[in-house]
Phi, psi and omega in degrees: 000136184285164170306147216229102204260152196314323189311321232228319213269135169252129180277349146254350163282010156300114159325158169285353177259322164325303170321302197286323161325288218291309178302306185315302202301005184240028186032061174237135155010085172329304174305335181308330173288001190237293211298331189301284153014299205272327169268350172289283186284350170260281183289006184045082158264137194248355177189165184267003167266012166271018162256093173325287226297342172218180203306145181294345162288331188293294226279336182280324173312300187293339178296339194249307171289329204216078190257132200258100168219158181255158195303211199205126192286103206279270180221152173222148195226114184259115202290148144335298215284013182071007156332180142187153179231153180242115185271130136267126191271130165258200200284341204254024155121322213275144193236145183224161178257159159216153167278109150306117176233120168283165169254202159219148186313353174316320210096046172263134169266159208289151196065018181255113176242132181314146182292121179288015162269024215219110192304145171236167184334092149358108195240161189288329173196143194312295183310001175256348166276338170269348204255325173295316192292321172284276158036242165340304183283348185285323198271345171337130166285351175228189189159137196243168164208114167296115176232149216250168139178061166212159163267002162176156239229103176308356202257358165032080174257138204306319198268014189231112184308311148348279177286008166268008168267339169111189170289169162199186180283156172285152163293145185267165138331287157330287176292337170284333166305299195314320184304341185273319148315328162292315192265331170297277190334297167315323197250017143061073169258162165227218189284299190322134187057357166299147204209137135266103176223141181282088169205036148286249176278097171129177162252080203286030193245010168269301169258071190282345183278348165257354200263313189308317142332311174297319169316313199298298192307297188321284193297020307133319189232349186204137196290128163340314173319321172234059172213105151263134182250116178250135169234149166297355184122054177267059178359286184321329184272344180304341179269332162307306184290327193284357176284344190287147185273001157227123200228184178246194199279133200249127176236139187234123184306086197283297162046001119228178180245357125296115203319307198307319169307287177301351154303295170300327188262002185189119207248356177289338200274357189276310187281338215227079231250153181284348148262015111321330186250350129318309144338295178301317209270337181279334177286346213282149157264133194258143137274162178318106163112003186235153176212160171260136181284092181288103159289142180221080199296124183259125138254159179297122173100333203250273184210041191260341168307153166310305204300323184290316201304327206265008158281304165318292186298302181307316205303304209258045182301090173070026162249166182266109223214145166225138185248139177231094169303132137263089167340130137009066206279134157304131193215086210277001188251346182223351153247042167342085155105345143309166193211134168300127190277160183318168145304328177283328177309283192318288173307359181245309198296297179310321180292348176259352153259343161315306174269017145270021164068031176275148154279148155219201161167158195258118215270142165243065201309125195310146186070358180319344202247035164234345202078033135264012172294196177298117167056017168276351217265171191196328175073266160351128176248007186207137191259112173015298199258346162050011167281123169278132168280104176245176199289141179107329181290138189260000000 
């Protein structure tokens, strides 16, 4: 690997071999790149003049060449469940959201969410429902953070607030670490018990030069297991990610079992054809004990019937597959006129993949009263194109 010159370095989406490049071309120790690594990314150091372990001219040299900052906490909007969702600003202005999602000592696991049949617990006053959920989330052993990477999304899926805001730029590395760090810091977290999922704002199989580093980086403190990539179908980047000799939990946004249908609801499916990405996903490599995660967002009326489930269960005929129904989250202002479907809905669709011997289960997706579920996140407050996306329309 060639030397890696500051003009070129992103600092915290450096690698540790990357470090080590860049200190040598600075005729220094190879290890001093590793100990900078180990303090960014182990110990949470937040500037080099909190990196003790070397000389104090390094730490003014990098301060002055390679300055090192995390976005800046925009807002923050805190949920009953004890959620938050976070406007982070980076420096050139673009505000992207990421999620807090608490777990519980049960053992929630990433992409596992309380069942959305199940009515949940009344609290005696929201503020007294939000001070139990932190609460509750500070002694938890897990906790998941939702991370964006795109500043806003091309793949203009019809049900996602996000992509009716339009396109925006990729993320470096750097800056998708940094959203996480910025959101462990506000909730005063570390690596312990941390979950990872790529599913905020962007597409990540769209940005593989910022998102596959960051993976990298990622697995350096916490096993690939509680690292979810969720994608819409891009094809092309699946062999690329599948190729990492490590690799995370793969999630692929399905949400019909028909071109035409998914054609209207994800309009990517015209470039990205549903047998193409049923290709892709039968190519995908597994280790023992992992399946890929189908999200499936149910609307009323669209594609919430026994019949679209039983289709669906024939689409996913011998891929190793766990289904995660998402209800709808509603948005009245940028999904006009979509609609969640009932509970009798909801309970008829899983019981027709249940008797296809399918798993599925159903996301009650963390944050709705903040806008920070599954397709509220949008950064952006006005949409480009002022077209309202209603239902059936492509």
């Amino acid at each position: 690997m060639s030397a890696v010159s500051p003009a070129e370095a992103d600092p915290l989406g450096l690698p540790s071999s990357g470090w080590e490049d860049l200190v040598a071309s600075w005729n220094l120790p190879r290890y001093r790149g590793r100990q900078i690594f180990e303090a960014l990314h182990g110990r949470g150091a937040r500037s080099y003049e909190a990196i003790h372990e070397i000389p104090a001219d390094l730490r003014e040299r990098l301060s002055r060449q390679l300055p090192l900052t995390l976005p800046q906490v925009a807002r923050r909007e805190a949920a009953s469940d004890g959620s938050a969702k976070y406007g982070l600003r980076f420096s050139d202005g673009a505000l992207v959201e990421a999620v807090f999602m608490p777990g519980d000592r049960a053992g929630a696991r990433v992409n596992e969410f309380a069942d959305a049949r199940v009515a949940p617990v009344a609290a005696a006053s929201p503020e007294s429902q939000v001070l139990a959920a932190r609460e509750a989330s500070r002694s938890s052993e897990r906790f998941t953070v939702c991370l964006s990477s795109q500043t806003g999304c091309a793949v203009d899926c019809a049900f996602c607030v996000t992509g009716r805001l339009g396109a925006g730029r990729n993320l470096s590395a750097g800056e998708i670490l940094g959203q996480l760090y910025a959101v462990l810091d506000a909730e005063g977290r570390s690596w312990d018990g941390l979950r990872v999922v790529f599913m905020g704002m962007g597409e990540p199989f769209l940005n593989p030069r910022g998102v596959l580093p960051a993976l990298d980086i990622l697995f350096e403190r916490i096993s690939p297991r509680r690292v979810t990539v969720s994608t819409s179908g891009i094809t092309p980047a699946f062999a690329e990610f599948a190729a990492r000799p490590r690799r995370p939990n793969l999630a692929v946004s399905v949400n019909a079992a028909d071109e035409e249908t998914r054609t209207k609801l994800m309009p990517i499916t015209r470039t990205h054809s549903l047998a193409s990405l049923l290709a892709a996903m039968k190519a995908w490599p597994l280790e023992p004990r992992r399946r890929i995660t189908v999200e499936y967002v149910l609307i009323a009326g669209i594609n919430d019937a026994p019949a679209d489930a039983g289709r669906l269960a024939r689409l996913l005929s011998g891929i190793p597959a766990k289904i995660n129904v998402i209800p709808l989250n509603e948005d009245p202002d940028y999904l006009p006129g979509w609609k969640r479907p009932d509970e009798a809905a909801i309970e008829g669709f899983v019981e027709r993949l249940a008797a296809s011997h399918l798993t599925a289960t159903v996301r009650r997706s963390k944050g709705p009263d903040a806008r920070a579920a599954c397709g509220q996140l949008k950064g952006r407050t006005e949409d480009p194109r002022r077209v309202p996306r209603r239902p059936g329309s492509c």
